[in-house]
PDB file of N, CA, C and O in Angstrom, chain B, residues numbered from 101:
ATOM      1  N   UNK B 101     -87.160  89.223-307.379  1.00  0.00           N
ATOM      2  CA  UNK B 101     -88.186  90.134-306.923  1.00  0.00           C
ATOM      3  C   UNK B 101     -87.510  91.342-306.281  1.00  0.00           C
ATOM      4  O   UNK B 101     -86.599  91.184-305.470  1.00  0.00           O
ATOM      5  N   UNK B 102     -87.977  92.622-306.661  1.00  0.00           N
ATOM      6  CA  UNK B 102     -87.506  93.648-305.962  1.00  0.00           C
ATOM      7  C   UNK B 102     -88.762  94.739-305.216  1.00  0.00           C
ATOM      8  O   UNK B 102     -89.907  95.043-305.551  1.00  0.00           O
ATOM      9  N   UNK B 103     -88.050  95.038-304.289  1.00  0.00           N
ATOM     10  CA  UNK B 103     -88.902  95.796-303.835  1.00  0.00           C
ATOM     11  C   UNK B 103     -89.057  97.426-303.477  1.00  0.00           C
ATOM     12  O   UNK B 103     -88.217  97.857-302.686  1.00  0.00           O
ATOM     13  N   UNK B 104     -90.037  98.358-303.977  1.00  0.00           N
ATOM     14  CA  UNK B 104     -89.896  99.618-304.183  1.00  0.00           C
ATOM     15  C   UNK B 104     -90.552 100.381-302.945  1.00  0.00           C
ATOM     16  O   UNK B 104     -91.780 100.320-302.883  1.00  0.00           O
ATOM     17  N   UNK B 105     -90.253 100.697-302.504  1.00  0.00           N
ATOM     18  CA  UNK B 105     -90.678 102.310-301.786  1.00  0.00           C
ATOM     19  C   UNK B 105     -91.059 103.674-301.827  1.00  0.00           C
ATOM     20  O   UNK B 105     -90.348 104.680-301.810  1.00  0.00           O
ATOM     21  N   UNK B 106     -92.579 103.526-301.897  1.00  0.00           N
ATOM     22  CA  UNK B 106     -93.206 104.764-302.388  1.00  0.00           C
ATOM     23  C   UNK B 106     -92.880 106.296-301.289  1.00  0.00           C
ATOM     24  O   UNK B 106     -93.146 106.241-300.088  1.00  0.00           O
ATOM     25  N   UNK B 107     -92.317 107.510-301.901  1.00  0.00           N
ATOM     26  CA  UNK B 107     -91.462 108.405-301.255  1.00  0.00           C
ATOM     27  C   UNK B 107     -92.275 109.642-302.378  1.00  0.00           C
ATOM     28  O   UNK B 107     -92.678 109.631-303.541  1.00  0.00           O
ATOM     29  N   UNK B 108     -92.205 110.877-300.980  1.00  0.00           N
ATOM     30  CA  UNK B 108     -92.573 112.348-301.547  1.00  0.00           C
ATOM     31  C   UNK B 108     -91.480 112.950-301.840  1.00  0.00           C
ATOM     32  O   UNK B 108     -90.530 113.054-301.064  1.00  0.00           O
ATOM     33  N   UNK B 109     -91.523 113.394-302.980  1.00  0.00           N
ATOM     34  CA  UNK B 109     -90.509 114.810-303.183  1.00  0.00           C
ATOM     35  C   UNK B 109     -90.256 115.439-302.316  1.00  0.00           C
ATOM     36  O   UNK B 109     -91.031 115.072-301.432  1.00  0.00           O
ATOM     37  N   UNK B 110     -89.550 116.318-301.888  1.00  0.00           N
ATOM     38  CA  UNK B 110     -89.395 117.432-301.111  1.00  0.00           C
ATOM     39  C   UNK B 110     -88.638 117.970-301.744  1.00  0.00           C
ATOM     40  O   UNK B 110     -89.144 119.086-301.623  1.00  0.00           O
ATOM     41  N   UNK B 111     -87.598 118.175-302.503  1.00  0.00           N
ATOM     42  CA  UNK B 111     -87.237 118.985-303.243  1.00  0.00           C
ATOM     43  C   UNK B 111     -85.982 118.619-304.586  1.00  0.00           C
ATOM     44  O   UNK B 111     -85.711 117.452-304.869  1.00  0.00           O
ATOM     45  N   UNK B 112     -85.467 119.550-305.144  1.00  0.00           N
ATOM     46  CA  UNK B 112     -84.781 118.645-306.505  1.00  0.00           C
ATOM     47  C   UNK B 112     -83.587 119.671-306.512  1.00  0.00           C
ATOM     48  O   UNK B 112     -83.496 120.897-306.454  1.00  0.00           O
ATOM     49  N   UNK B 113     -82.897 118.839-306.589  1.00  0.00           N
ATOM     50  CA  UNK B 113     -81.536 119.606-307.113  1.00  0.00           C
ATOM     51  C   UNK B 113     -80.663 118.968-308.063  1.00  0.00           C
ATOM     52  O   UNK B 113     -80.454 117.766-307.903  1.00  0.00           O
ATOM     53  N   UNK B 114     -80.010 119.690-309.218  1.00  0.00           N
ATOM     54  CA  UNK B 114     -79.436 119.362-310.034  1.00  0.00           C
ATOM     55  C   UNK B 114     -79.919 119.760-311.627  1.00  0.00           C
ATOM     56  O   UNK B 114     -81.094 120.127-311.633  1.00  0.00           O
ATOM     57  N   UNK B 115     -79.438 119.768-312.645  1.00  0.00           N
ATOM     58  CA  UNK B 115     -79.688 120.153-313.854  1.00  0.00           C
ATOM     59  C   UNK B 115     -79.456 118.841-314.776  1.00  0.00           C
ATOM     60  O   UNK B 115     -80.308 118.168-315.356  1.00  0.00           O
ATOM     61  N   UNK B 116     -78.323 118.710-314.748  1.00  0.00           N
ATOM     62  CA  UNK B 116     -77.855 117.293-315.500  1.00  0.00           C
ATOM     63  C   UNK B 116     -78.659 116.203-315.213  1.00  0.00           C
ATOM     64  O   UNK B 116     -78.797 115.827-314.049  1.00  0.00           O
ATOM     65  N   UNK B 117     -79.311 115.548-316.325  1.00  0.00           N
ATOM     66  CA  UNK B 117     -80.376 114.705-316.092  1.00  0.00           C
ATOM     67  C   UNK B 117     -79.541 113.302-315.637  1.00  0.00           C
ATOM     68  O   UNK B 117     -80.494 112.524-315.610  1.00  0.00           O
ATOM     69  N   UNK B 118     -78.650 112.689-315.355  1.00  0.00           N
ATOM     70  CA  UNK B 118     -78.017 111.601-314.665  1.00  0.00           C
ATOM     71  C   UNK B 118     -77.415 112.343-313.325  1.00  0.00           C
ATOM     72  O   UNK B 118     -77.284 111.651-312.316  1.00  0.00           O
ATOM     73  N   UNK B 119     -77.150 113.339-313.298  1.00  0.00           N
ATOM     74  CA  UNK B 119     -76.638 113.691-311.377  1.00  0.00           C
ATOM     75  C   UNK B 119     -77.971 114.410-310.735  1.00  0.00           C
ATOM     76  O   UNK B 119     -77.854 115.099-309.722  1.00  0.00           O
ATOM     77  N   UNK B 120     -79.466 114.182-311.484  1.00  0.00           N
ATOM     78  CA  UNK B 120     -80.078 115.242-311.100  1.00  0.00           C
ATOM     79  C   UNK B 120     -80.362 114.153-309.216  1.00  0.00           C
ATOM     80  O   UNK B 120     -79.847 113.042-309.092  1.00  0.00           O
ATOM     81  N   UNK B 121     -81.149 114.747-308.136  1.00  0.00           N
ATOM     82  CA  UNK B 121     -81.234 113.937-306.915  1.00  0.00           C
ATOM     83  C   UNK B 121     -81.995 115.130-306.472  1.00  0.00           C
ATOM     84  O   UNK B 121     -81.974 116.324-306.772  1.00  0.00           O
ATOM     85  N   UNK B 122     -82.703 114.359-305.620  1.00  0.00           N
ATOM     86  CA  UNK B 122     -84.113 114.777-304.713  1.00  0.00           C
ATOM     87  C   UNK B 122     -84.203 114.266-303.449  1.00  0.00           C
ATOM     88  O   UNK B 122     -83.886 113.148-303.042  1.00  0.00           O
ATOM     89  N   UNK B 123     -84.904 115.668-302.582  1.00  0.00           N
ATOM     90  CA  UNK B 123     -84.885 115.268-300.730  1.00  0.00           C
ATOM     91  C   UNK B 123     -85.897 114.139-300.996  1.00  0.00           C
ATOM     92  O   UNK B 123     -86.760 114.705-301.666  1.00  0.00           O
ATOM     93  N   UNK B 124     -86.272 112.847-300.841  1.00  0.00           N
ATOM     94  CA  UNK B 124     -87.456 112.241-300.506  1.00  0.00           C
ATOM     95  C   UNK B 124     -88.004 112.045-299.358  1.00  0.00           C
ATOM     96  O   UNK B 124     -87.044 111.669-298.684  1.00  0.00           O
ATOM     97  N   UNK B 125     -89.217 112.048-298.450  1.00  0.00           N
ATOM     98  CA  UNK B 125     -89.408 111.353-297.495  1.00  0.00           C
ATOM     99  C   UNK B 125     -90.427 110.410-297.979  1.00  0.00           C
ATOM    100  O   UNK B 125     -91.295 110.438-298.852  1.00  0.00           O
ATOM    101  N   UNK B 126     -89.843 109.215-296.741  1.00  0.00           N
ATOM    102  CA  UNK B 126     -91.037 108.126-296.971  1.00  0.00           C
ATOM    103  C   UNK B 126     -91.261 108.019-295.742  1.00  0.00           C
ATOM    104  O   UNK B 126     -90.346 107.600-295.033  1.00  0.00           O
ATOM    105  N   UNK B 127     -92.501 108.358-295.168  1.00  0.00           N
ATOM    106  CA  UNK B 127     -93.214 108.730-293.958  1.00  0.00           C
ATOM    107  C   UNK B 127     -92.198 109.522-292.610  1.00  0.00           C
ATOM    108  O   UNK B 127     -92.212 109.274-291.405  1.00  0.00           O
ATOM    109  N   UNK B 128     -91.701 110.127-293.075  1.00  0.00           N
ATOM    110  CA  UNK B 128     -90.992 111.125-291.955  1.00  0.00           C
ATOM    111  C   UNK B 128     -89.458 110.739-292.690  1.00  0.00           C
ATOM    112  O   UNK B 128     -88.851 111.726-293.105  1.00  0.00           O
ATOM    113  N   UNK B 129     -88.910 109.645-292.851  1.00  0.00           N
ATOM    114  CA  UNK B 129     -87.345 109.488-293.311  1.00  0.00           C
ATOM    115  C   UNK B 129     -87.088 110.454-294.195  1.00  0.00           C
ATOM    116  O   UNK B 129     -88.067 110.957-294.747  1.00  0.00           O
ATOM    117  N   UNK B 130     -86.165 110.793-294.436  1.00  0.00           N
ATOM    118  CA  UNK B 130     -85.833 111.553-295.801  1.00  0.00           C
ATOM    119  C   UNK B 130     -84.475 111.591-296.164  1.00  0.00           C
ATOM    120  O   UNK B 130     -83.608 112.070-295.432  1.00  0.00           O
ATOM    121  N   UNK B 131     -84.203 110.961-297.590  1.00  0.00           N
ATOM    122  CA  UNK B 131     -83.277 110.285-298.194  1.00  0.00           C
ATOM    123  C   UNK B 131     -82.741 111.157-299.222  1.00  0.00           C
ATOM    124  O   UNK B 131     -83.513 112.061-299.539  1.00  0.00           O
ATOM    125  N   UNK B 132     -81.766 111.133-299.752  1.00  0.00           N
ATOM    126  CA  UNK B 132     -81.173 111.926-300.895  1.00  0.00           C
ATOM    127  C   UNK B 132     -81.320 110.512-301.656  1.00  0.00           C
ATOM    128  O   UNK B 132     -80.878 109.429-301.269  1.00  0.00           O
ATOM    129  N   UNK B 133     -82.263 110.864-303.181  1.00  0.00           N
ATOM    130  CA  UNK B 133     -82.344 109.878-304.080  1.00  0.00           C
ATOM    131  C   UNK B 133     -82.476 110.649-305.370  1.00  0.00           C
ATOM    132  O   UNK B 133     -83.024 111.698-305.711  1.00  0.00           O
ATOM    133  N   UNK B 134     -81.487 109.363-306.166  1.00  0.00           N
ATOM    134  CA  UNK B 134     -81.335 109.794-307.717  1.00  0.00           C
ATOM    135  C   UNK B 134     -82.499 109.583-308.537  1.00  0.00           C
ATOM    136  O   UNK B 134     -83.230 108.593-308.532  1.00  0.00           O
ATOM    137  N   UNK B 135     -82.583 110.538-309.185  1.00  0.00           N
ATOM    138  CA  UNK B 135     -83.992 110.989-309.970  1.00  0.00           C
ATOM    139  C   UNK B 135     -83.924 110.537-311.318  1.00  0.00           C
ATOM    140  O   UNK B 135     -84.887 110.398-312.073  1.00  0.00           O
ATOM    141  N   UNK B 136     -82.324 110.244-311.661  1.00  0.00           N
ATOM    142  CA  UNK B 136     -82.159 109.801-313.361  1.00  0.00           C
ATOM    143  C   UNK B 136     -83.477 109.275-314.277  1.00  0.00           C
ATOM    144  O   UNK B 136     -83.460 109.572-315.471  1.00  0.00           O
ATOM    145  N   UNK B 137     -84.666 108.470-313.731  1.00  0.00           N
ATOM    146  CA  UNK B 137     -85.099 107.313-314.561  1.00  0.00           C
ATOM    147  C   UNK B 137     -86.299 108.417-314.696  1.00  0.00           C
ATOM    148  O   UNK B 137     -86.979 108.547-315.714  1.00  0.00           O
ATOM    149  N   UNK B 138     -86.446 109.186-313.509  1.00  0.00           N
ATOM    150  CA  UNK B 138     -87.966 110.139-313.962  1.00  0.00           C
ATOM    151  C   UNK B 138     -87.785 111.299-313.857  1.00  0.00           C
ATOM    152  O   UNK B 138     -87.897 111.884-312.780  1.00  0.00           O
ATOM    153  N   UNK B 139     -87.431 111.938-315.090  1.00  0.00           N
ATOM    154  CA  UNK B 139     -87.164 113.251-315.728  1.00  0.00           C
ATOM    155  C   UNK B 139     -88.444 114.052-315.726  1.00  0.00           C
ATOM    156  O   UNK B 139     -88.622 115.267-315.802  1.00  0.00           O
ATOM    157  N   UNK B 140     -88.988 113.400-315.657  1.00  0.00           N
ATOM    158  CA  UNK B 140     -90.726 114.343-315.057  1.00  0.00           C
ATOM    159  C   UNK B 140     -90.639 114.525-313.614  1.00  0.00           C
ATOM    160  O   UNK B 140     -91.273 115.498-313.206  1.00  0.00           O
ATOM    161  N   UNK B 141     -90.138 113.974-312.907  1.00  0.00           N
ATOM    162  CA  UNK B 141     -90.799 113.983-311.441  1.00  0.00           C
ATOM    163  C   UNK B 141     -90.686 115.713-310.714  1.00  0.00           C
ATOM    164  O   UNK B 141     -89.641 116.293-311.005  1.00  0.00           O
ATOM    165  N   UNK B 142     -91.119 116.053-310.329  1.00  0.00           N
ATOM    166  CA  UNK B 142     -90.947 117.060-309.435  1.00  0.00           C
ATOM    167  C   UNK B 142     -91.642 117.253-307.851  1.00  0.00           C
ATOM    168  O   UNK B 142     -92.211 116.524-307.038  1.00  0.00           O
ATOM    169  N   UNK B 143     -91.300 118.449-307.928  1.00  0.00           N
ATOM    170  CA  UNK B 143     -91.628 118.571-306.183  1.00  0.00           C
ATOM    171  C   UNK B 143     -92.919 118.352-305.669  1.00  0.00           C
ATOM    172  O   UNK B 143     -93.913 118.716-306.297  1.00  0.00           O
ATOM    173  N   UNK B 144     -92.998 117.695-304.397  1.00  0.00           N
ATOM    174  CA  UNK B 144     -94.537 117.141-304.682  1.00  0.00           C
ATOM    175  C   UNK B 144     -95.227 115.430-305.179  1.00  0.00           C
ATOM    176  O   UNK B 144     -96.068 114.722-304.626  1.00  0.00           O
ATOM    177  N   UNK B 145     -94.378 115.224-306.508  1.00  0.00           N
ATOM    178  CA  UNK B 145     -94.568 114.301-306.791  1.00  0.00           C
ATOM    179  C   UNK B 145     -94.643 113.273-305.819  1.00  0.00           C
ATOM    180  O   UNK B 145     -94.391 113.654-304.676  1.00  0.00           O
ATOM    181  N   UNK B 146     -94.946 111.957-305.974  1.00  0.00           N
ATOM    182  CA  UNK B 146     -94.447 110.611-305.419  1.00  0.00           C
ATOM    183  C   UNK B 146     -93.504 109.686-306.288  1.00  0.00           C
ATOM    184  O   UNK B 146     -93.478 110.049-307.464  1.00  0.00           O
ATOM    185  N   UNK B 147     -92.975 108.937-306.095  1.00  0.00           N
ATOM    186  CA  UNK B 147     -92.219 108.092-306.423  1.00  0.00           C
ATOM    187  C   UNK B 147     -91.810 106.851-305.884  1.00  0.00           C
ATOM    188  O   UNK B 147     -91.716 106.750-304.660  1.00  0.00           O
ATOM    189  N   UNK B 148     -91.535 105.818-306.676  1.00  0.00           N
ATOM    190  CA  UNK B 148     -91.470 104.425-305.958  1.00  0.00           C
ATOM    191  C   UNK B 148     -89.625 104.591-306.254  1.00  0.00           C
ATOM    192  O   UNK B 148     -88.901 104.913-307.195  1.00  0.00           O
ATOM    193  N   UNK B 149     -89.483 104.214-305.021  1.00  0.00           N
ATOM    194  CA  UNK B 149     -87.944 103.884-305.531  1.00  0.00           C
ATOM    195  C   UNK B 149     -87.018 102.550-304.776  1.00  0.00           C
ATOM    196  O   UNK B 149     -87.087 102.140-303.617  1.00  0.00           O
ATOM    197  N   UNK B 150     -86.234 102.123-305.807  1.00  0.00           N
ATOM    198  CA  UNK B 150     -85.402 101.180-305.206  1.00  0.00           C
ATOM    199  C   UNK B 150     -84.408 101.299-305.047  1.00  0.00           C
ATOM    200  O   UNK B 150     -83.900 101.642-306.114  1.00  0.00           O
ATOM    201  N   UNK B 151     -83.582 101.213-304.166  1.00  0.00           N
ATOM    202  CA  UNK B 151     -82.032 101.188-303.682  1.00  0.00           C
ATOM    203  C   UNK B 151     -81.333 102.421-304.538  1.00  0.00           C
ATOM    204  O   UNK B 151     -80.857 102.456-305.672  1.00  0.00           O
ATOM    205  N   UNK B 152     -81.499 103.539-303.370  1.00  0.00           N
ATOM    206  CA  UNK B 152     -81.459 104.768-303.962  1.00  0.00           C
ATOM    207  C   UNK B 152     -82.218 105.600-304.957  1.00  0.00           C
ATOM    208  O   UNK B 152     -82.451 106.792-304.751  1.00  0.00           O
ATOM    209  N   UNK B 153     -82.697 104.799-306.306  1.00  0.00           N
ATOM    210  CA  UNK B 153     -83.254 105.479-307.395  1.00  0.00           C
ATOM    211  C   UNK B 153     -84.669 105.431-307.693  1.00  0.00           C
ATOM    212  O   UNK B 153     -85.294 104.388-307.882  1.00  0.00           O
ATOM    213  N   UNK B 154     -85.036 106.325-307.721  1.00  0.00           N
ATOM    214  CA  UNK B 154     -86.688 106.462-308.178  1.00  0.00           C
ATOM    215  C   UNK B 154     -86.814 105.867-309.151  1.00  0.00           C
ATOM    216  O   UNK B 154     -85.852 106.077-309.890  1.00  0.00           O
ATOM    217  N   UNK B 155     -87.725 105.012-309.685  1.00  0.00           N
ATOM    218  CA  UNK B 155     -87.936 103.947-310.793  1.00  0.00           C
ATOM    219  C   UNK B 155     -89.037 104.404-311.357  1.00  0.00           C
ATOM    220  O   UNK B 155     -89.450 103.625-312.216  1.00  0.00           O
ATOM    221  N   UNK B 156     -89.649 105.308-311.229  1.00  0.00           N
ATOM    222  CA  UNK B 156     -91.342 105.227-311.367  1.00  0.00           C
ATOM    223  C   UNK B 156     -91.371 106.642-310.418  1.00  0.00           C
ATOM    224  O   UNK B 156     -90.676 107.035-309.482  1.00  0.00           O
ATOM    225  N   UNK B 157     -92.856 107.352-311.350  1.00  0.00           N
ATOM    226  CA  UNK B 157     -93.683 107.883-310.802  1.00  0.00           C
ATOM    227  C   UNK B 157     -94.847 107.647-310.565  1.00  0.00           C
ATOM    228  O   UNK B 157     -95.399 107.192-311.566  1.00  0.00           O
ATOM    229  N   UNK B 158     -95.922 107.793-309.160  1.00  0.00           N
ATOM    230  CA  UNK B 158     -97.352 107.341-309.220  1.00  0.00           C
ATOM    231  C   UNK B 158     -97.940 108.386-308.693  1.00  0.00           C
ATOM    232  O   UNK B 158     -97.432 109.503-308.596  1.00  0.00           O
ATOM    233  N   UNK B 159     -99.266 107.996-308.255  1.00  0.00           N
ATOM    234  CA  UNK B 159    -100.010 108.946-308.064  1.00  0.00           C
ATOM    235  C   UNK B 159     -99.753 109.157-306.501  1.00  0.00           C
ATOM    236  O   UNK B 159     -98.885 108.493-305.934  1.00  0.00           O
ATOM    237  N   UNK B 160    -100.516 110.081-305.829  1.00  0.00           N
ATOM    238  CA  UNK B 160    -100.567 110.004-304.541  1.00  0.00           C
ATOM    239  C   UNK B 160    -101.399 109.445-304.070  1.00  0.00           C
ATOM    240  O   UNK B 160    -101.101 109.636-302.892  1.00  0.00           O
ATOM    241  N   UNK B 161    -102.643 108.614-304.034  1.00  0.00           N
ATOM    242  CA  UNK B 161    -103.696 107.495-304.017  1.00  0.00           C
ATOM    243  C   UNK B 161    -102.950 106.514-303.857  1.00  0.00           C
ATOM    244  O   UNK B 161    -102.850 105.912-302.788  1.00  0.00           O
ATOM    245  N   UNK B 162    -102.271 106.204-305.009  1.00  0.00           N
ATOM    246  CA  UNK B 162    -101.367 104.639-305.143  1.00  0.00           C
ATOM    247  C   UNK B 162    -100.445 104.408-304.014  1.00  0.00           C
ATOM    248  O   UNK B 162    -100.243 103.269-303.593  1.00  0.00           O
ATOM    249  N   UNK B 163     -99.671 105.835-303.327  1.00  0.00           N
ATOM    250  CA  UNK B 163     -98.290 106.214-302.701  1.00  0.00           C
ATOM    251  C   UNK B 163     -99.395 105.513-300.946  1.00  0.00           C
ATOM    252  O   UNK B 163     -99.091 104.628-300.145  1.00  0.00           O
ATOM    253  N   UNK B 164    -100.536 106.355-301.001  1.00  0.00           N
ATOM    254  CA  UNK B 164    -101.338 105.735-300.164  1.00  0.00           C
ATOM    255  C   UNK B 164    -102.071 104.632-299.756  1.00  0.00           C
ATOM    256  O   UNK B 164    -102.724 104.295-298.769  1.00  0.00           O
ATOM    257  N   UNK B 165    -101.712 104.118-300.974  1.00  0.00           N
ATOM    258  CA  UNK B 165    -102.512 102.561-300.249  1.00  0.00           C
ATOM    259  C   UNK B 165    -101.321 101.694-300.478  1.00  0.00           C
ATOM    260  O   UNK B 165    -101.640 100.506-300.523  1.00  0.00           O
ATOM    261  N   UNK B 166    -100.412 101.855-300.591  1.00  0.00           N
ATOM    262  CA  UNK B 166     -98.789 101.087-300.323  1.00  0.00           C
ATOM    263  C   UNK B 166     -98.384 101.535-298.959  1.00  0.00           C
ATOM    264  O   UNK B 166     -98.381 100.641-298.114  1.00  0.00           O
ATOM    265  N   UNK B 167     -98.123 102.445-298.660  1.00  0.00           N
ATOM    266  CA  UNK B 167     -98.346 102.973-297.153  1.00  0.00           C
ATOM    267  C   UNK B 167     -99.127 101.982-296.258  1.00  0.00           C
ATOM    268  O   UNK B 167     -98.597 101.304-295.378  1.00  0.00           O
ATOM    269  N   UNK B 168    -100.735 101.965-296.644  1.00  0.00           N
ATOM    270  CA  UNK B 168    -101.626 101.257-295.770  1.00  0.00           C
ATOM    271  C   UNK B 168    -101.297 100.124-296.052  1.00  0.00           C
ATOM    272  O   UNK B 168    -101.280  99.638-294.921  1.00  0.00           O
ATOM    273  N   UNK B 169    -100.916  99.031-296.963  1.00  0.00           N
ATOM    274  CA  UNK B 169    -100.752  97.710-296.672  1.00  0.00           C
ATOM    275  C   UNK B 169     -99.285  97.641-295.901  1.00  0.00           C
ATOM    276  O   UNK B 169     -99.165  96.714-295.099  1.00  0.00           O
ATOM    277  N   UNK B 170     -98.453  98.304-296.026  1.00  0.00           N
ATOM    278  CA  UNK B 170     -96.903  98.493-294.942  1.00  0.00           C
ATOM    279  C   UNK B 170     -97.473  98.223-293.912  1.00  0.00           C
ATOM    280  O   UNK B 170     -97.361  97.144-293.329  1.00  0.00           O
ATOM    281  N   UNK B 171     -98.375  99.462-293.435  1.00  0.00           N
ATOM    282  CA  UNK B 171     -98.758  99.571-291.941  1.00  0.00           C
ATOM    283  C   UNK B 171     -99.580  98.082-291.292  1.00  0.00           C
ATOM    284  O   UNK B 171     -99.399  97.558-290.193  1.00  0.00           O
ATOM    285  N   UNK B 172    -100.586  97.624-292.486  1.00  0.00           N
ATOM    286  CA  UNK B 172    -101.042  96.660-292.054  1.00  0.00           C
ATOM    287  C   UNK B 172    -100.100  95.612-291.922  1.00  0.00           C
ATOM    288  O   UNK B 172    -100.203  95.001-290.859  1.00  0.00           O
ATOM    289  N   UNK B 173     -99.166  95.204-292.729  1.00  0.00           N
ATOM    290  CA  UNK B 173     -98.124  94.044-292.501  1.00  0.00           C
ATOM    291  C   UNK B 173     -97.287  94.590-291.419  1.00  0.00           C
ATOM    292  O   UNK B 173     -96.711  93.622-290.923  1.00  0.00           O
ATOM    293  N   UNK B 174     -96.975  95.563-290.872  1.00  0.00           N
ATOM    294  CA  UNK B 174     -96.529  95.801-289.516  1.00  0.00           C
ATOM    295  C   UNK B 174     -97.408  95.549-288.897  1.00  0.00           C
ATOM    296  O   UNK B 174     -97.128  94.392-288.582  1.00  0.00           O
ATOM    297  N   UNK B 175     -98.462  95.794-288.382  1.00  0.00           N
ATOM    298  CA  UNK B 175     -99.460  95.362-287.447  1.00  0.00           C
ATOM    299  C   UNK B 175     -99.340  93.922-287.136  1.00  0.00           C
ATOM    300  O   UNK B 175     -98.880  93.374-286.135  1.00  0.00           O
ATOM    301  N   UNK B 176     -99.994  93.299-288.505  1.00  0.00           N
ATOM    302  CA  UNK B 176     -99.565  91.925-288.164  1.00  0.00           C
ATOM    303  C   UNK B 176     -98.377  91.419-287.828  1.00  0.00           C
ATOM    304  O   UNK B 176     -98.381  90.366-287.191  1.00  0.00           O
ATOM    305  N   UNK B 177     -97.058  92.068-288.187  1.00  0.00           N
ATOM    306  CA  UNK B 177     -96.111  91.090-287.075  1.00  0.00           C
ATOM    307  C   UNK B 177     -96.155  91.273-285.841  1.00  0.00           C
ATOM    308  O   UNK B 177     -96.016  90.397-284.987  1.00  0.00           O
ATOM    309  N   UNK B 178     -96.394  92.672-285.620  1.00  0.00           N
ATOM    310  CA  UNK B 178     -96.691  92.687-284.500  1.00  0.00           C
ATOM    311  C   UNK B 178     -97.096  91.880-283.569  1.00  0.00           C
ATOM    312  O   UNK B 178     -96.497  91.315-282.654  1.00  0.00           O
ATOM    313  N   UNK B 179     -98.662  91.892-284.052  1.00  0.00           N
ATOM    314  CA  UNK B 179     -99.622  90.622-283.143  1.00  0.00           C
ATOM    315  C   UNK B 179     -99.154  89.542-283.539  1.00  0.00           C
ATOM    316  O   UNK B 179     -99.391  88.769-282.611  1.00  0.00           O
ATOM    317  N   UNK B 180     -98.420  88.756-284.659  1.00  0.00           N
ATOM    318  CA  UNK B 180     -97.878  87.355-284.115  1.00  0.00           C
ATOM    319  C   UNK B 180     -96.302  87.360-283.223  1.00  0.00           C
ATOM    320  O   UNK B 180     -95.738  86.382-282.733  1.00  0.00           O
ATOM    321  N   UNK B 181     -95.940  88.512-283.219  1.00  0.00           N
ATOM    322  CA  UNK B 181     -95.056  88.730-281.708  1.00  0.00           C
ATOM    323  C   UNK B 181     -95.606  88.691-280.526  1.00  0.00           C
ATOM    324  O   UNK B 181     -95.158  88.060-279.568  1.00  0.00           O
ATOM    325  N   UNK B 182     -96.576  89.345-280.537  1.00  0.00           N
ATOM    326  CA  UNK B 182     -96.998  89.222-279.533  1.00  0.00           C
ATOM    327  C   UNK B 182     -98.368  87.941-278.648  1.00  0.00           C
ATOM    328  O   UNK B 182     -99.037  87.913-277.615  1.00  0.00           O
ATOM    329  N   UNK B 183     -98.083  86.843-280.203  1.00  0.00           N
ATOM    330  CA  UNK B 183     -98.653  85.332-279.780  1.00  0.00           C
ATOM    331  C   UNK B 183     -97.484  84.591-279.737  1.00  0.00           C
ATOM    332  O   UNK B 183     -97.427  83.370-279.593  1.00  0.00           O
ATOM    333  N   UNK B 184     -96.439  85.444-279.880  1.00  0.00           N
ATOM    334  CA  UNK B 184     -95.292  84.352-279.324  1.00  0.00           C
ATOM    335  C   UNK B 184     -95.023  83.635-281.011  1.00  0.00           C
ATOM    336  O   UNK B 184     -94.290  82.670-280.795  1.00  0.00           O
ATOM    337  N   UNK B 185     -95.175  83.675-281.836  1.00  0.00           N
ATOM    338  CA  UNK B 185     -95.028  82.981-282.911  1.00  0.00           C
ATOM    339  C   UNK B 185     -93.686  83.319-283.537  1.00  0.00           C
ATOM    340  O   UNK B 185     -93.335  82.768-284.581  1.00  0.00           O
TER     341      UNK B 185
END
């Protein structure tokens, strides 16, 4: 099982479609990630990416409700930290 991280463009640099790389943020972070697999993506876009590389493009709807279940599974550890569990 792997797991992806939905991230905004912020910007693209590169020409060569294997060195091309993009600013991403994923909710304030912002990562230098390789763009190789989505030759469409651009600025703006969203993207899911794993360990460094964007795998996928989605929508921004989708980018948002991956966001909201994050936040909700933080919440909840939260509150079972804070039942002592």
């Amino acid at each position: 099982m792997c797991l992806a991280v939905p991230g905004k463009i912020l910007s693209v640099e590169g020409t060569d479609p294997i060195l091309r790389t993009g600013r991403v943020s994923f909710g304030g972070i912002v990562k230098q990630i390789n763009l190789a697999y989505v030759p469409e993506a651009k600025v703006d876009d969203y993207v899911l990416v794993h360990v460094g590389f964007a795998i996928s493009t989605i929508d921004e709807e989708e980018a948002k409700q991956v966001f909201d279940y994050l936040k909700q599974m933080g919440d909840l550890a939260e509150a079972e930290e804070a039942e002592g569990r």
